[in-house]
C-alpha positions in Angstrom: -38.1 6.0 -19.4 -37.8 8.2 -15.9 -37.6 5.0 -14.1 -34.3 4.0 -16.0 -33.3 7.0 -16.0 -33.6 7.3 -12.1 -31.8 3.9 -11.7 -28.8 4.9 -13.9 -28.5 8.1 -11.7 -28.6 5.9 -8.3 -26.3 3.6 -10.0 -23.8 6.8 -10.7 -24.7 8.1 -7.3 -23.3 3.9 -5.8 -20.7 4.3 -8.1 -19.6 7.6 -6.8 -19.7 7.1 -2.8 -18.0 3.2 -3.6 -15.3 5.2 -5.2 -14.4 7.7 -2.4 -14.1 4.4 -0.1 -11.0 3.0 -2.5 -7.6 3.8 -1.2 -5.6 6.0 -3.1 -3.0 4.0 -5.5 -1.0 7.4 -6.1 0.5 9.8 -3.4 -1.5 12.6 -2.9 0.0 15.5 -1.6 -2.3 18.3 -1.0 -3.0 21.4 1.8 -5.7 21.1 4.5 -4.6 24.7 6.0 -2.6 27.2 4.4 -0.5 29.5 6.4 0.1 32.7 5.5 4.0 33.1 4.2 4.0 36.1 6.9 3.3 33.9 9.6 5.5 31.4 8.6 8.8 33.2 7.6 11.2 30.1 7.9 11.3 26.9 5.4 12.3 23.8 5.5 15.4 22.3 3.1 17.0 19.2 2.5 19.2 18.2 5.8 17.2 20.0 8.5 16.2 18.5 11.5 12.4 19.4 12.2 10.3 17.9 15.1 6.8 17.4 14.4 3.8 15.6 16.2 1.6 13.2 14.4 -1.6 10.7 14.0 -1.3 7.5 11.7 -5.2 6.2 10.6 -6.5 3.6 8.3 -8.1 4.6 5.0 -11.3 2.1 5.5 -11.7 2.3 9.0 -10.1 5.4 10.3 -8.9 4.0 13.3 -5.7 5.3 14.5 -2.7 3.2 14.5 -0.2 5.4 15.7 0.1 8.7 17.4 3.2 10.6 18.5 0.6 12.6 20.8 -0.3 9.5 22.8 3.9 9.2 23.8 3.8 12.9 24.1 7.4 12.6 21.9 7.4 14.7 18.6 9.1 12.5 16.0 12.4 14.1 15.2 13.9 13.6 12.0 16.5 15.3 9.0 14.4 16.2 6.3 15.4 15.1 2.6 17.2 11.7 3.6 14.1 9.5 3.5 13.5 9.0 6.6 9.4 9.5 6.7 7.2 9.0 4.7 6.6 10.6 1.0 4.3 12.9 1.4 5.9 14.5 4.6 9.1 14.6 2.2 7.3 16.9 -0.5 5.2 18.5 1.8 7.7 20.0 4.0 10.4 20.5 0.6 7.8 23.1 -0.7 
């Protein structure tokens, strides 16, 4: 009984780490650092032009595929119009 129970918990445990290597099939939009709205007194809205820097990676591998660092050139862009991607649009529209 405790070794079939130790095998369907190792199973799980496979199951588990197999499933954080699948890509996403849904945008997911969250925060990785919150600024304090203090510190941050101006938002973005639909039409402005923001300048931002960036790093494009691969889900499976990680490796980098773009980078507006590696140009030293912000990307520059009106916000709203659908012009980047997704997330950036409901990120920034917050």
């Amino acid at each position: 009984m405790r070794v079939t129970a130790g095998l369907v918990f190792i199973a799980s445990a496979i199951a588990s780490v197999l499933a954080l290597k699948e890509p996403p099939t849904e945008l997911q939009v969250g925060i990785k650092k919150r600024i304090p709205a203090e510190d941050c007194p101006i938002r973005s809205s639909n039409g402005d032009q923001l300048s931002m820097h960036y790093t494009g990676t691969l889900f499976d591998t990680g490796a980098k595929f773009d980078s507006s660092l590696d140009r030293n050139q912000p990307l520059v862009f009106e916000i709203g119009q659908g012009r980047v991607i997704q997330g950036w649009e409901q990120g920034l529209l917050k």
